[in-house]
C-alpha positions in Angstrom: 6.8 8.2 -4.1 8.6 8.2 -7.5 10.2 5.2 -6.9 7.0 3.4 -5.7 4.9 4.5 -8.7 7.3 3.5 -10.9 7.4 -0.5 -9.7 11.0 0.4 -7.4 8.8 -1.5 -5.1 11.8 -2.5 -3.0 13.8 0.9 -3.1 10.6 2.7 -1.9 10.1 0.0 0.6 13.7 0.9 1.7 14.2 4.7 1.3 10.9 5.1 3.4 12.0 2.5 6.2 15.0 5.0 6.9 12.2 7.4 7.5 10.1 5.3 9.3 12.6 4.3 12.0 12.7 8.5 13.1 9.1 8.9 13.0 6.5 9.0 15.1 3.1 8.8 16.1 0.7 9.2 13.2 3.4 9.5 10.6 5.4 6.7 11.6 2.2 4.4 11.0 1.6 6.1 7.8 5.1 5.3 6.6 4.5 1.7 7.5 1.4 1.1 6.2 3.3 2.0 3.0 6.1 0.9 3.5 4.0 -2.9 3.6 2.1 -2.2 0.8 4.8 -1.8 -1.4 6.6 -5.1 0.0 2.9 -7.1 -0.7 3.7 -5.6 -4.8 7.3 -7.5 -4.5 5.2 -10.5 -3.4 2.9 -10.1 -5.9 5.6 -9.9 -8.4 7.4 -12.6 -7.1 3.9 -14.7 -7.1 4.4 -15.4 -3.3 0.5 -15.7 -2.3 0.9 -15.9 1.2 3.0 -12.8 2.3 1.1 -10.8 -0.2 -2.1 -11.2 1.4 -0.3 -10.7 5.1 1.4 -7.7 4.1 -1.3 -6.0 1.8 -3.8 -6.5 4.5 -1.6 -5.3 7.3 -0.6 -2.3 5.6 -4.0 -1.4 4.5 -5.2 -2.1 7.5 -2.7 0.3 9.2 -3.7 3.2 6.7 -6.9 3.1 7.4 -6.1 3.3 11.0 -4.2 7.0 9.7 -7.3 8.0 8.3 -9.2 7.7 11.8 -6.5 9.5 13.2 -6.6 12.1 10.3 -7.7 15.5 11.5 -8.7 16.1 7.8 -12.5 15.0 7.0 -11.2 13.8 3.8 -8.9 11.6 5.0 -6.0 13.3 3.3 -2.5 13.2 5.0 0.4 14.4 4.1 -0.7 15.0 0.1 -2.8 11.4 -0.1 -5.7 10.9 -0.3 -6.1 7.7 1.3 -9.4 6.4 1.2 -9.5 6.7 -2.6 -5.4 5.2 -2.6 -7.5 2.5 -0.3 -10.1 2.1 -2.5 -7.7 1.3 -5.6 -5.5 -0.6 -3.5 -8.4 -2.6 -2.3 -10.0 -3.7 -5.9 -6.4 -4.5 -7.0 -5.7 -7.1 -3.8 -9.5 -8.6 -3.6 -8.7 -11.2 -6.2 -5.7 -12.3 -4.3 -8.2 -13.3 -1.4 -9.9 -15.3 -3.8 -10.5 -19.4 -3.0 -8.8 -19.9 -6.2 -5.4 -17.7 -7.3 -4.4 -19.1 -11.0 -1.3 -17.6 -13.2 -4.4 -16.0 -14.4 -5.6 -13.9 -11.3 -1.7 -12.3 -11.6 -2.7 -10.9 -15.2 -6.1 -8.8 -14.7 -5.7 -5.7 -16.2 -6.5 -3.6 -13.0 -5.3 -0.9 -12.4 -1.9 -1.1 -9.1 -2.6 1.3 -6.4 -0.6 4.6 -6.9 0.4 7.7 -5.3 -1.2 10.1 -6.6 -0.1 13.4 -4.4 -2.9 16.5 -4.1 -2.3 19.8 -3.4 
């Protein structure tokens, strides 16, 4: 999570890939919607439009499938809460969807999606 929140987009993306390949079942999904997101912020850094949109969706798409699947009302799993990491995640890709993506749209001052573990 460290390594994610800190922009070690790629190191989380490969650290929780290990992971990923052992898991199952909800968690396995979880760890790749993550694991997705974090690839669509090397694409964002690297100002690759395309795969950022494909992978930001997918991934998002993928948590939000965990939170169905959450037995928690919440929509907390494993220490996330995920429909406020969705929410963030969400307002920080929308202008990326935009008609028009300019050198601009890459320097908004909104806020990257972190992981922000609860007790």
């Amino acid at each position: 999570m460290d390594l994610y929140n800190f922009a070690y987009w790629w190191e989380a993306h490969e650290a929780w890939e290990g992971i990923w390949h052992q898991a199952e079942d909800t968690y396995r999904l979880y760890l790749q919607g993550l694991i997705q997101v974090s690839a669509s912020l090397i694409k964002y850094h690297m100002r690759m439009l395309r795969p950022l949109r494909t992978l930001s969706t997918a991934g998002r798409d993928k948590l939000r499938q965990v939170v169905t699947e959450c037995e928690n009302a919440d929509g907390k799993y494993m220490g996330l809460n995920l429909p406020e990491f969705l929410d963030t995640a969400d307002a920080f890709f929308a202008p990326f969807f935009a008609d028009t993506v300019t050198e601009a749209t890459y320097h908004q001052d909104s806020v990257k999606p972190l992981i922000l573990l609860e007790n």
